[in-house]
TORKEKE-322789 format. One record per residue (C-alpha): residue number from 1; residue in one letter; chain; z, x, y. Coordinates in nm, 3 decimals, padded with zeros to 5 digits. Layout:
N
site resi=NUM	resn=A	chain=A	pz=Z	px=X	py=Y
...
END
This chain:
313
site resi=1	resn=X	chain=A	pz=09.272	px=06.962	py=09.517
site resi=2	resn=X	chain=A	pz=09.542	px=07.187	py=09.642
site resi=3	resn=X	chain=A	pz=09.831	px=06.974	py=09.512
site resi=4	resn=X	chain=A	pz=09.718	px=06.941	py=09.137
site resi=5	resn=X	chain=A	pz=09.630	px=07.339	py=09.160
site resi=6	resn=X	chain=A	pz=09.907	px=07.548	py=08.963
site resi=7	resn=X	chain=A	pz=09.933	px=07.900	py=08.832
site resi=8	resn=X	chain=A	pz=10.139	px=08.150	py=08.636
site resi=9	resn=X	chain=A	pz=10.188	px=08.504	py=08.834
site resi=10	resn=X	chain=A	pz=09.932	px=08.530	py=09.011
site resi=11	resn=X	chain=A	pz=09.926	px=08.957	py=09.061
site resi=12	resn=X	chain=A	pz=09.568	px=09.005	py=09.243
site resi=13	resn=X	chain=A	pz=09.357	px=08.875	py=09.479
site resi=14	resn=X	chain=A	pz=09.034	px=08.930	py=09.666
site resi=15	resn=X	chain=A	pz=08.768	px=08.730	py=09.897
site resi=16	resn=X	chain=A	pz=08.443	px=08.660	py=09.794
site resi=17	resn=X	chain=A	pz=08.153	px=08.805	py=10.001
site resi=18	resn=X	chain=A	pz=08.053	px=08.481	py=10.211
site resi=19	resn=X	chain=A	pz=08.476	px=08.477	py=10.247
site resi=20	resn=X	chain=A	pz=08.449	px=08.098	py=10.102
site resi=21	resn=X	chain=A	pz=08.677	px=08.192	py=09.767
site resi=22	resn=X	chain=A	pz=08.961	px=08.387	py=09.652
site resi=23	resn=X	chain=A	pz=08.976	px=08.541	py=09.356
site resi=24	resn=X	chain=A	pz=09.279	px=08.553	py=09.175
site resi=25	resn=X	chain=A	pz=09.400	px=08.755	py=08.871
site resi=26	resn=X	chain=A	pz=09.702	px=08.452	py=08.728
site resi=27	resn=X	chain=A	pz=09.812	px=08.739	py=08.471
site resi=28	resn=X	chain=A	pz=10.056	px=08.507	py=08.271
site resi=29	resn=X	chain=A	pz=09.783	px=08.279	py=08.225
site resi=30	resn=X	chain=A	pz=09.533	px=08.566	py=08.103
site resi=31	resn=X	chain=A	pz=09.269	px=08.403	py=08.338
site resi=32	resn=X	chain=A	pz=09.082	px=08.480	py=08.667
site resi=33	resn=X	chain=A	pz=09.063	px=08.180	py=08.897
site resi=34	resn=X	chain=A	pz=08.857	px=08.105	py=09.216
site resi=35	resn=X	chain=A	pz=09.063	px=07.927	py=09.512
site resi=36	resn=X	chain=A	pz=08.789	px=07.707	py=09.728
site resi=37	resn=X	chain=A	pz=08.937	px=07.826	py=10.101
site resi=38	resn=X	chain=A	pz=08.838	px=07.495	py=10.268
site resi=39	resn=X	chain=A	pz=09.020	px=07.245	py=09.992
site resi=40	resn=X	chain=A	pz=09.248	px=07.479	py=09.818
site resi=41	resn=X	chain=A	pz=09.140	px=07.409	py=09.495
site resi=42	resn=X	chain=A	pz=09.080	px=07.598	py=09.216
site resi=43	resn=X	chain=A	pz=08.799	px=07.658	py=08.923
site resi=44	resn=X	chain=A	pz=08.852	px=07.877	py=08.589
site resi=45	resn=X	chain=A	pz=08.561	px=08.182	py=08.617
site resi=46	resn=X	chain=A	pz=08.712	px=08.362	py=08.247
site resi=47	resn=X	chain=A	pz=08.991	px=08.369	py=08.009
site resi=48	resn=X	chain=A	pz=09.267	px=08.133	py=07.994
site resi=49	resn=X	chain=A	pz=09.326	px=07.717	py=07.806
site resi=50	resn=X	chain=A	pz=09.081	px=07.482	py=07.992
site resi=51	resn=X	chain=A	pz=09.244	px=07.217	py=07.875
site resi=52	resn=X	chain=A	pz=09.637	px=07.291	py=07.884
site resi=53	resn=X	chain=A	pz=09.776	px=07.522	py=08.175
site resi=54	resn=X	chain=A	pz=10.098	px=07.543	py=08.045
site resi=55	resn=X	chain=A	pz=09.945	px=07.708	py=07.750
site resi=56	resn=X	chain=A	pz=10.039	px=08.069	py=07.829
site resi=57	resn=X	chain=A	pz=09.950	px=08.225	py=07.502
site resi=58	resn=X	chain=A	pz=09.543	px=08.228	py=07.481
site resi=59	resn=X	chain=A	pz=09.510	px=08.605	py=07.544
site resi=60	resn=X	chain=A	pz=09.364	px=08.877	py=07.346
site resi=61	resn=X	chain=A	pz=09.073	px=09.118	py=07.391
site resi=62	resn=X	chain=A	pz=08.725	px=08.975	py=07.398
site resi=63	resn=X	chain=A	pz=08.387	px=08.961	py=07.610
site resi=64	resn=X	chain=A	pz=08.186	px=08.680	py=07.681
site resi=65	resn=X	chain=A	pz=08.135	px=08.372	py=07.914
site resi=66	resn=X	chain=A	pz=08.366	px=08.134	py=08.068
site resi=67	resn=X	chain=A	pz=08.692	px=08.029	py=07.877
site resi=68	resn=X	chain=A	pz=08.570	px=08.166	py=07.555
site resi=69	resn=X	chain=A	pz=08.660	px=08.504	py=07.738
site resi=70	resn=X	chain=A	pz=09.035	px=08.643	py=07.633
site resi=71	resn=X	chain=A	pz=09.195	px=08.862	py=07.830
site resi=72	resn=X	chain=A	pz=09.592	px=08.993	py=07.824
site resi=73	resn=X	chain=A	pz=09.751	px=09.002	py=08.163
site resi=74	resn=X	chain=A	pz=09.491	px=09.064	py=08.445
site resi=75	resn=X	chain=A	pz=09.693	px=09.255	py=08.719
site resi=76	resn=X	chain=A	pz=09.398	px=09.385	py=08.940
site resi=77	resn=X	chain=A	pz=09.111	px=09.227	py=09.069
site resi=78	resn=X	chain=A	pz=08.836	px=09.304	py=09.339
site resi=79	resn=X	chain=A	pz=08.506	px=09.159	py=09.441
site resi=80	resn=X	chain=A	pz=08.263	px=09.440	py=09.471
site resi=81	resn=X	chain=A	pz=07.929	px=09.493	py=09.716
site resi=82	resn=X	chain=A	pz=07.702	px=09.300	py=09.460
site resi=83	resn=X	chain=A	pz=07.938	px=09.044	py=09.479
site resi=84	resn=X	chain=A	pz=08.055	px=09.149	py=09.098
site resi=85	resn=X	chain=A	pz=08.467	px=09.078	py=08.995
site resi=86	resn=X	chain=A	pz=08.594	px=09.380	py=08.853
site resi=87	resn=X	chain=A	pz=08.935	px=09.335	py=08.683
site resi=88	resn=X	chain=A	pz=09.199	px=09.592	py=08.525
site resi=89	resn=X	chain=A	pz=09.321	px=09.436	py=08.218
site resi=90	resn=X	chain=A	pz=09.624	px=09.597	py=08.226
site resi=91	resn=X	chain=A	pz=09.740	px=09.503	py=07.841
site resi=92	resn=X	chain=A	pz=09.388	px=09.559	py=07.685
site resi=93	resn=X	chain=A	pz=09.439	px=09.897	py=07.874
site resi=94	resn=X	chain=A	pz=09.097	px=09.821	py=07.981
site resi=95	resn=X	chain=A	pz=08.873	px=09.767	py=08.319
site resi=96	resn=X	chain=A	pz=08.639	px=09.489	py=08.298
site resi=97	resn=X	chain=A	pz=08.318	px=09.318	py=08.477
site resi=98	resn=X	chain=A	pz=08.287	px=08.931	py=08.588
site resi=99	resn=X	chain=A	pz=07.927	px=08.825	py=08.677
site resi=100	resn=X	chain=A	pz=08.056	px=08.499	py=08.835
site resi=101	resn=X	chain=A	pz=07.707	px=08.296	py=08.813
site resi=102	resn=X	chain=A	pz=07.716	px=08.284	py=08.441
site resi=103	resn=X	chain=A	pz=08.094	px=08.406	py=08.463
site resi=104	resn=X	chain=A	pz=08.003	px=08.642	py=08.186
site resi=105	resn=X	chain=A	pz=08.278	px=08.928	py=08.143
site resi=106	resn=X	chain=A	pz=08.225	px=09.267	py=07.971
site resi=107	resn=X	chain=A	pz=08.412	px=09.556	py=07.900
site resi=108	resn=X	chain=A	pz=08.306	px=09.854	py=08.065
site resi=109	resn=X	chain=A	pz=08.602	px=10.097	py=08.024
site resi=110	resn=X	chain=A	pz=08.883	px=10.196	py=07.768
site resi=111	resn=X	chain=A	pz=08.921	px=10.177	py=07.405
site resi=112	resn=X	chain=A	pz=09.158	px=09.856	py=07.410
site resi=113	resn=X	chain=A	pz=09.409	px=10.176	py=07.282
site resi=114	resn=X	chain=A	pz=09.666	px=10.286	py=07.567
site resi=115	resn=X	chain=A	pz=09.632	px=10.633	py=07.595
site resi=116	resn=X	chain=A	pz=09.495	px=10.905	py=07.869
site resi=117	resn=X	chain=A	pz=09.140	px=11.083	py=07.824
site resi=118	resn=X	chain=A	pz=08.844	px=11.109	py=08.054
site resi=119	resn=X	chain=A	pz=08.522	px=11.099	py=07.964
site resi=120	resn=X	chain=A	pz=08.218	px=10.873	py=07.846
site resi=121	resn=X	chain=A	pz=08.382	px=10.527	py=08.008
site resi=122	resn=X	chain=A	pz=08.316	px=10.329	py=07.613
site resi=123	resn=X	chain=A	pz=08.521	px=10.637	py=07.491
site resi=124	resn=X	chain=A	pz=08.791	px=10.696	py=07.788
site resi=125	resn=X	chain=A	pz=09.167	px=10.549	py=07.753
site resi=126	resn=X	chain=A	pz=09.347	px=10.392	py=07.962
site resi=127	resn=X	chain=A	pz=09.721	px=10.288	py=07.941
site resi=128	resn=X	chain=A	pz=09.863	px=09.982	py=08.156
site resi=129	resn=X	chain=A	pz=09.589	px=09.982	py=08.465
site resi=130	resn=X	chain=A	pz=09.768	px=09.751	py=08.746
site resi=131	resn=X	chain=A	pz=09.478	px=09.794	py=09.073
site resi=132	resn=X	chain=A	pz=09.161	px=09.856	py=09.120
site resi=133	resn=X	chain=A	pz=08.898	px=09.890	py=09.439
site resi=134	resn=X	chain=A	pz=08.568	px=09.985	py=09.507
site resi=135	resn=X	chain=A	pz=08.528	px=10.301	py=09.694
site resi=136	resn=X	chain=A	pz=08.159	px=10.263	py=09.745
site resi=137	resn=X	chain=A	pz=07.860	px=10.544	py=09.585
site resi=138	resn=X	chain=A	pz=07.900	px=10.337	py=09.260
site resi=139	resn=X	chain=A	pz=08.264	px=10.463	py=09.201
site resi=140	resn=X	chain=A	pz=08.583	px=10.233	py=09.153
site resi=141	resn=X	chain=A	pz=08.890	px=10.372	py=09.203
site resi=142	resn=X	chain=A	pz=09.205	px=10.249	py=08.963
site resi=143	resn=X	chain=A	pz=09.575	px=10.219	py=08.915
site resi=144	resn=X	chain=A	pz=09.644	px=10.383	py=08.564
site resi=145	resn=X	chain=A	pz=10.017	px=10.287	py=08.586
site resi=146	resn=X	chain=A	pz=10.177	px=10.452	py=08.280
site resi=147	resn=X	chain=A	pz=10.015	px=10.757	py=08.311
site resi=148	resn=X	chain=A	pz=10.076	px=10.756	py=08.700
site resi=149	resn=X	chain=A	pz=09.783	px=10.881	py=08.811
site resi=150	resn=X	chain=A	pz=09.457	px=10.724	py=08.997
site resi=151	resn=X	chain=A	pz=09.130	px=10.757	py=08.789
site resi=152	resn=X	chain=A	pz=08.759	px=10.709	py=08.896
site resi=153	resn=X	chain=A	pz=08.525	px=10.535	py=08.723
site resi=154	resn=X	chain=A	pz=08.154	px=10.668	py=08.789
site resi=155	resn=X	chain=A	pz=07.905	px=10.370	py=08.711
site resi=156	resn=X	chain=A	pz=07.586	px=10.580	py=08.893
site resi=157	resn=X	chain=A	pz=07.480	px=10.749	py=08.536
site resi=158	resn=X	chain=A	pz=07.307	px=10.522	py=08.304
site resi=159	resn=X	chain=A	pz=07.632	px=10.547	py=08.146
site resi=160	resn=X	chain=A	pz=07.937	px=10.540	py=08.276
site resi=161	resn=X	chain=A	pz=08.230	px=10.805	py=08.284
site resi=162	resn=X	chain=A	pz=08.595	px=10.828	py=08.413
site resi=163	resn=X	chain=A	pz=08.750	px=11.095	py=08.556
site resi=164	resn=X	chain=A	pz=09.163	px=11.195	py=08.688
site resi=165	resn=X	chain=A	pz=09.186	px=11.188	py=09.075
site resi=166	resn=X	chain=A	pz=09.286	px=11.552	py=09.129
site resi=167	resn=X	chain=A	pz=09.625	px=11.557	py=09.348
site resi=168	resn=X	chain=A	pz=09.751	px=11.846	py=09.504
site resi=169	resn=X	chain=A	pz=10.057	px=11.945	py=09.707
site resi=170	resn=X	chain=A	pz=10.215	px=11.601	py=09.619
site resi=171	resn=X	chain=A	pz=10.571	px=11.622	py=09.448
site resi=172	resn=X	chain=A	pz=10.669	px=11.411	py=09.117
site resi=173	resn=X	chain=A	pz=10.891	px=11.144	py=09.241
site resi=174	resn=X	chain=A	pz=11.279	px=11.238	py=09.206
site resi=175	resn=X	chain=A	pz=11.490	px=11.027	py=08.943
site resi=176	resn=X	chain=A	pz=11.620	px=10.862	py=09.226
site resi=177	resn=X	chain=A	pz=11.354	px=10.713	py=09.374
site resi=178	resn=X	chain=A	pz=11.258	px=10.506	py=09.014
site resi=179	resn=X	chain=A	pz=11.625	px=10.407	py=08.991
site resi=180	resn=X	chain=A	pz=11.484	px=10.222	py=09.339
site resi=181	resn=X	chain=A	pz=11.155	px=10.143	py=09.223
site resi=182	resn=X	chain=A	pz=11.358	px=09.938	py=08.903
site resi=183	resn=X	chain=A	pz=11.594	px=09.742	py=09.160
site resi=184	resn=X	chain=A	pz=11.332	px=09.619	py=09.345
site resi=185	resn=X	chain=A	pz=11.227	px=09.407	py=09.057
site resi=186	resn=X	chain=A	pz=11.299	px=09.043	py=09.065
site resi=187	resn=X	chain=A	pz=11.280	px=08.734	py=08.855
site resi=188	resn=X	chain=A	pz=10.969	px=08.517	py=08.934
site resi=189	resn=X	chain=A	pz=11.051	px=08.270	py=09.172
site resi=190	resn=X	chain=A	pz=11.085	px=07.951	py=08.912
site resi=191	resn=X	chain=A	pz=11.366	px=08.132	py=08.672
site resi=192	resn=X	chain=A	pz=11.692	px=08.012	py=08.650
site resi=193	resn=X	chain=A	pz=11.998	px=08.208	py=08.705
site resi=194	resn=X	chain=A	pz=12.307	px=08.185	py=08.506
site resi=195	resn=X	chain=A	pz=12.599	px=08.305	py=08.647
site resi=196	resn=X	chain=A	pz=12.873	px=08.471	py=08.465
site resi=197	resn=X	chain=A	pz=13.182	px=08.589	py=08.537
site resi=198	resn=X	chain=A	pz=13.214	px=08.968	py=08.382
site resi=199	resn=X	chain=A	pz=13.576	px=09.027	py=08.427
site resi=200	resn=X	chain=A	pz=13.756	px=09.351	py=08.543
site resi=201	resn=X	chain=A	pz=13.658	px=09.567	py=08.235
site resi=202	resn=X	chain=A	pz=13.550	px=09.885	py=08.271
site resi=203	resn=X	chain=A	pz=13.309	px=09.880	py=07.935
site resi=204	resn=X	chain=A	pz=13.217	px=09.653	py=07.651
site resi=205	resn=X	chain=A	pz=12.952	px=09.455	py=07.513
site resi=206	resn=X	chain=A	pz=12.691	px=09.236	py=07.706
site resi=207	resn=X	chain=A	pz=12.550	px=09.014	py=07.435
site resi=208	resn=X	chain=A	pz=12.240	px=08.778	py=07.472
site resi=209	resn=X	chain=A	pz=12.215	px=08.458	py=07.292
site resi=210	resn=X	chain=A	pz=11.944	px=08.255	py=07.371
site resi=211	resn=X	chain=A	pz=11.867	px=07.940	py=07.154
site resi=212	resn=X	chain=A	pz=11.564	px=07.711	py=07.192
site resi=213	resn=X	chain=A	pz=11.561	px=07.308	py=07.092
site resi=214	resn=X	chain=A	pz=11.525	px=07.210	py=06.794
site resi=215	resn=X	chain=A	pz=11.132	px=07.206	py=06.628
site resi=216	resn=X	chain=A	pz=11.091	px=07.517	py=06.873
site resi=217	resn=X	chain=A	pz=11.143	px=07.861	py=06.742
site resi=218	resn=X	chain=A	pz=11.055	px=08.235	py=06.949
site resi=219	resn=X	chain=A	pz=10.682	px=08.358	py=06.941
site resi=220	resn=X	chain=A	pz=10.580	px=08.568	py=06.664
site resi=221	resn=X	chain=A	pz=10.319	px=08.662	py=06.808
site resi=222	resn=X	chain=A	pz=10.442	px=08.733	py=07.139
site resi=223	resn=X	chain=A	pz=10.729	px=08.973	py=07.183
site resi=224	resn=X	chain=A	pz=11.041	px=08.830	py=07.434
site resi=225	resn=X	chain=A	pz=11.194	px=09.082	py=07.634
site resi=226	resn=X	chain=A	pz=11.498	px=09.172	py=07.839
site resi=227	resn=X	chain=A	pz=11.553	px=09.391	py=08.128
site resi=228	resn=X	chain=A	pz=11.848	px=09.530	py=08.317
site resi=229	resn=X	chain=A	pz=11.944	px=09.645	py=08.676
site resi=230	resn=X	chain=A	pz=12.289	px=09.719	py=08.839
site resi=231	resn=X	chain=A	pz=12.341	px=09.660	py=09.185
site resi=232	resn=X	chain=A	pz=12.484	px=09.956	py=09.321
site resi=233	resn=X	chain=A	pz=12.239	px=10.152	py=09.116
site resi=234	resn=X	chain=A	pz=12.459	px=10.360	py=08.970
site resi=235	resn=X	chain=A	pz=12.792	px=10.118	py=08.905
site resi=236	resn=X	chain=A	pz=12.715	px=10.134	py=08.541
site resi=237	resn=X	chain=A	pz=12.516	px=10.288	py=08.249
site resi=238	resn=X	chain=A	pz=12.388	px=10.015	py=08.000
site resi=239	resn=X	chain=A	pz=12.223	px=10.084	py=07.644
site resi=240	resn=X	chain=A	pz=11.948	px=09.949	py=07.588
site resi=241	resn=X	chain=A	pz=11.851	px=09.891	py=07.956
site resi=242	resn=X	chain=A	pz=11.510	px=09.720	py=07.855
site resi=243	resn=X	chain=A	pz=11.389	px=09.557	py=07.491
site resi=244	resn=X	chain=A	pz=11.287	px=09.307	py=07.289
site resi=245	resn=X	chain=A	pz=11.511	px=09.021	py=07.206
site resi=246	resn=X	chain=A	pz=11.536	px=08.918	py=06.838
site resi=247	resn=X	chain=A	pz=11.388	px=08.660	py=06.639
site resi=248	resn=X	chain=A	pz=11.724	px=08.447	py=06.671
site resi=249	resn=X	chain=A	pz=11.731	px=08.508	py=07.023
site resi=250	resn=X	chain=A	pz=11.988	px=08.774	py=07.037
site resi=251	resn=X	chain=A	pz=12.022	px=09.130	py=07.177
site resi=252	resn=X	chain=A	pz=12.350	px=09.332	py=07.229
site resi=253	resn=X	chain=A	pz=12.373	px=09.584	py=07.516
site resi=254	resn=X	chain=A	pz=12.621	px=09.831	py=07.509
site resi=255	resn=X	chain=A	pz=12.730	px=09.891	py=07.937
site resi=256	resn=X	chain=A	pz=13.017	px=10.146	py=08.050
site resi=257	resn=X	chain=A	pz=13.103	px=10.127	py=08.456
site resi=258	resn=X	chain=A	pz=13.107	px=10.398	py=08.631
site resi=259	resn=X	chain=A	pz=13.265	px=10.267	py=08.943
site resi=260	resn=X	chain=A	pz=13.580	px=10.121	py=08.947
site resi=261	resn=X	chain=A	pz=13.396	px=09.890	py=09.248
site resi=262	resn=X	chain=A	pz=13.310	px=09.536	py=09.179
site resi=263	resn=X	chain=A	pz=12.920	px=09.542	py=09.127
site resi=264	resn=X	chain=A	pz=12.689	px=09.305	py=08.983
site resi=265	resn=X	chain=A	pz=12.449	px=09.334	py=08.669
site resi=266	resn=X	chain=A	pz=12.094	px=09.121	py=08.661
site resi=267	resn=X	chain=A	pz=11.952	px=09.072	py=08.304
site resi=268	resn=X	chain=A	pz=11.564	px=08.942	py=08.347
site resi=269	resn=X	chain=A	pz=11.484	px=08.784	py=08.023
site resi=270	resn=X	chain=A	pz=11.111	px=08.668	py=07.955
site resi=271	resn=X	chain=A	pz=11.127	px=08.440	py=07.668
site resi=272	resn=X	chain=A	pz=10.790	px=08.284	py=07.486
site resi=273	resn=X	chain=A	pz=10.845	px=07.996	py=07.246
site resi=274	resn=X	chain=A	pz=10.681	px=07.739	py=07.051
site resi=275	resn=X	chain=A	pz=10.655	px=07.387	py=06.902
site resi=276	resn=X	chain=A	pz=10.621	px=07.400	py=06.530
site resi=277	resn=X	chain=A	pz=10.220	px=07.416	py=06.524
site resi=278	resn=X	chain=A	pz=10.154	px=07.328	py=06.840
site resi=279	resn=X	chain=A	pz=10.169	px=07.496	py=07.175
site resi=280	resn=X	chain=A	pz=10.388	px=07.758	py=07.301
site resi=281	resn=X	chain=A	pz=10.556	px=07.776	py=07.582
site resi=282	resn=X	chain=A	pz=10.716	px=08.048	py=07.848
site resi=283	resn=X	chain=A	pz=11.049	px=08.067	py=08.053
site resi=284	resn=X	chain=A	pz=11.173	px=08.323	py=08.277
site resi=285	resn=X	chain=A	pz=11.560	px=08.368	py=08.355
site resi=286	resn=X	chain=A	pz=11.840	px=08.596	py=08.449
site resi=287	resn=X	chain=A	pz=12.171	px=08.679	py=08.385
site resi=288	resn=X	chain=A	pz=12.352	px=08.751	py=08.645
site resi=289	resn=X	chain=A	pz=12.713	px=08.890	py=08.595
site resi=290	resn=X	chain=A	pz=12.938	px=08.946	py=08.823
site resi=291	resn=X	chain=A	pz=13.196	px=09.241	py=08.762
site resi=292	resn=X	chain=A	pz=13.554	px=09.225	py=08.975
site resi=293	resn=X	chain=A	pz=13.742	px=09.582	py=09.081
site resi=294	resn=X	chain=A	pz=13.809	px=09.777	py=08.749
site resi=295	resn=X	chain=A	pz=14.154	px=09.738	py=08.625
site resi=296	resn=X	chain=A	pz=14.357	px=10.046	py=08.462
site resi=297	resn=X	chain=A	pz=14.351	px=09.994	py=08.110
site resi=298	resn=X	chain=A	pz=14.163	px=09.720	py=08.078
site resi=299	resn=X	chain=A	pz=14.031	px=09.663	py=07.722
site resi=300	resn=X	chain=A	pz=13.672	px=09.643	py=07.636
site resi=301	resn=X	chain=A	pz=13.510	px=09.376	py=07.681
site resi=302	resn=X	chain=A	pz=13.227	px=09.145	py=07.493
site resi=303	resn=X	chain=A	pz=13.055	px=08.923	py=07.758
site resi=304	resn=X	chain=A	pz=12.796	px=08.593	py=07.597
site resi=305	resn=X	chain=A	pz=12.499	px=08.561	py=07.799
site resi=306	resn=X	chain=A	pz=12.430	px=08.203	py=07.631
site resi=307	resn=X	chain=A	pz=12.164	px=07.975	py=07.693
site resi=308	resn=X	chain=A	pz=11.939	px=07.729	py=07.589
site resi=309	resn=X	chain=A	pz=11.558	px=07.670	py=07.702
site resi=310	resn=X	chain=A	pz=11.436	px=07.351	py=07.791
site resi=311	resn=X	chain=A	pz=11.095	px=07.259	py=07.757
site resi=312	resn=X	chain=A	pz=10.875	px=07.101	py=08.125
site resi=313	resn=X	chain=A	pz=10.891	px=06.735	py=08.075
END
C-alpha cells in the first residue's frame, strides 16, 4: 500500500504504456521500482535489498534478473515503444535495458569506465549519464553529464553504436551561470540542518567533525562527501569547495570573505556508515553558518561543524 511504500531519491520517472505504473529510478537505493497508479504501491523490477530498504549500499555493476541485478545510482529512466525500461546508470557510466516480464537487465552501452568515445556501443564510454529518452527510428537520446554533451545511441544495426549530438551556434555556458547552477543545489528534504553561528571574521578555518555511535564506523567502501555553497555567490572563496570527508569524520576547509556583508555558507555533507558487520546506513545534513558584517581586524577564525549521526530507530 501507499503508506508502507518508501524510497531513497527518487531522480526519474516514466509511465508505463497502458499508463497503469510508474517507473521510478530511487538512485540512493540503486533500484528501479514500479508505483501501481490505482493503490500507490510499489514492486522492486531490478537492483536494490529485497529484504531491508534502509540498506543503501547493495550497488555495483552487474546484469541479470530481479534483485540479483546491481546497479550504482540510476538517475534516468524511460519506458520505450516496446514497452522496454531503459535506464542511465549514471555511476557505472553506463545505459542499460529492463525487460520488465522477466525483469531481466543488460548492459547495452559503456565500458563501466567514465570516459568520452563514440563508437561500437560494448566499446563506447560514457562518464556520469543523468537522462535519457527515446527519440523514435531505434535511437535513444542521453544526458552524458560530465562531458556535457547529448549522445545518441543507434540500436537499428545488429549492433549497436553511439554517436556526439553535433551542436552548432550554441555558446559554452559563462562561469557565471555554473556559480548558479551550484546554488541551486539543496539538501534532500529529510537532512538536518545545524546551525552555527560564524562570527564577524573575515577568514579562517571551517572544520568538519562528524562522529558516529559507538559499534558504527564510516563506509570503506563508500566514500562520504562534503559540498559547499555561499549565498551571495560570491561572499567568499572556500578551499576545498567539494571532497571527501576522512575516515574519522573530519575535513578542514580553508574560506576567505570577500564581502564585508553578512552572508551565509551551506555545507551538504552525505555521510554512509555502518554497524560493525552488519548493515550500513546513510544520512544527509548541512551546515549552515551564518556570517555577521565583517569587522576591521578581526582575527582568523576556526569554526567546528560538529555532529553526531543517529541511527532510524
Amino acid at each position: 500500500s501507499s503508506g508502507n511504500t518508501s524510497f531513497a531519491q527518487p531522480s526519474g520517472i516514466s509511465m508505463s504504456l497502458d499508463l497503469s505504473e510508474l517507473y521510478v529510478a530511487d538512485s540512493e537505493s540503486s533500484s528501479i521500482r514500479a508505483v501501481d497508479l490505482r493503490s500507490g504501491g510499489s514492486r522492486l523490477l531490478a537492483g536494490g535489498d529485497p529484504f531491508f530498504s534502509d540498506n543503501l549500499f547493495k550497488f555495483g555493476d552487474h546484469d541479470g534478473v530481479g534483485s540479483e541485478v546491481l546497479l550504482q545510482h540510476p538517475l534516468g529512466i524511460f519506458c520505450g515503444s516496446q514497452g522496454q525500461i531503459y535506464v542511465a546508470d549514471s555511476y557505472n557510466h553506463k545505459v542499460k535495458k529492463l525487460d520488465v516480464a522477466s525483469r531481466r537487465v543488460s548492459t547495452l552501452a559503456g565500458t563501466g569506465r567514465a570516459g568520452f568515445q563514440d563508437g561500437l556501443a560494448s566499446d563506447a564510454q560514457l562518464s556520469e549519464p543523468s537522462d535519457i529518452v527515446e527519440a523514435g527510428n531505434g535511437r535513444l537520446f542521453i544526458a552524458d553529464t560530465n562531458n556535457s554533451v547529448i549522445r545518441i545511441l543507434d540500436l537499428n544495426n545488429e549492433e549497436p553504436s553511439i554517436a556526439t549530438l553535433q551542436l552548432k551556434g550554441v555558446l559554452p555556458p559563462s562561469l557565471k551561470s555554473k556559480s548558479l547552477r551550484r546554488l541551486r543545489r539543496r539538501s534532500a528534504a529529510e537532512a538536518k540542518t545545524i546551525f552555527i553561528d560564524g562570527g564577524s571574521s573575515n577568514e579562517g578555518k571551517l572544520r568538519l567533525e562528524i562522529k558516529v555511535p559507538e559499534g558504527y564506523h564510516l563506509s570503506k567502501e563508500a566514500q562520504s562527501k562534503f559540498s559547499v555553497d555561499f549565498e551571495p555567490e560570491n561572499a567568499a572563496v572556500v578551499d576545498p569547495s567539494d571532497g571527501n570527508i576522512g575516515s574519522e569524520g573530519s575535513a578542514v576547509l580553508q574560506f576567505k570573505r570577500s564581502s564585508a556583508s553578512s552572508s551565509k555558507s551551506r555545507i551538504y555533507c552525505k555521510v554512509y556508515y555502518c554497524k560493525e558487520d552488519e548493515v550500513c546506513l546513510y544520512e544527509p545534513l548541512t551546515f549552515e553558518v551564518s556570517f555577521q558584517d565583517a569587522g576591521p581586524g578581526a582575527d582568523p577564525a576556526e569554526i567546528p561543524l560538529r555532529y553526531t549521526v543517529k541511527p532510524k530507530s
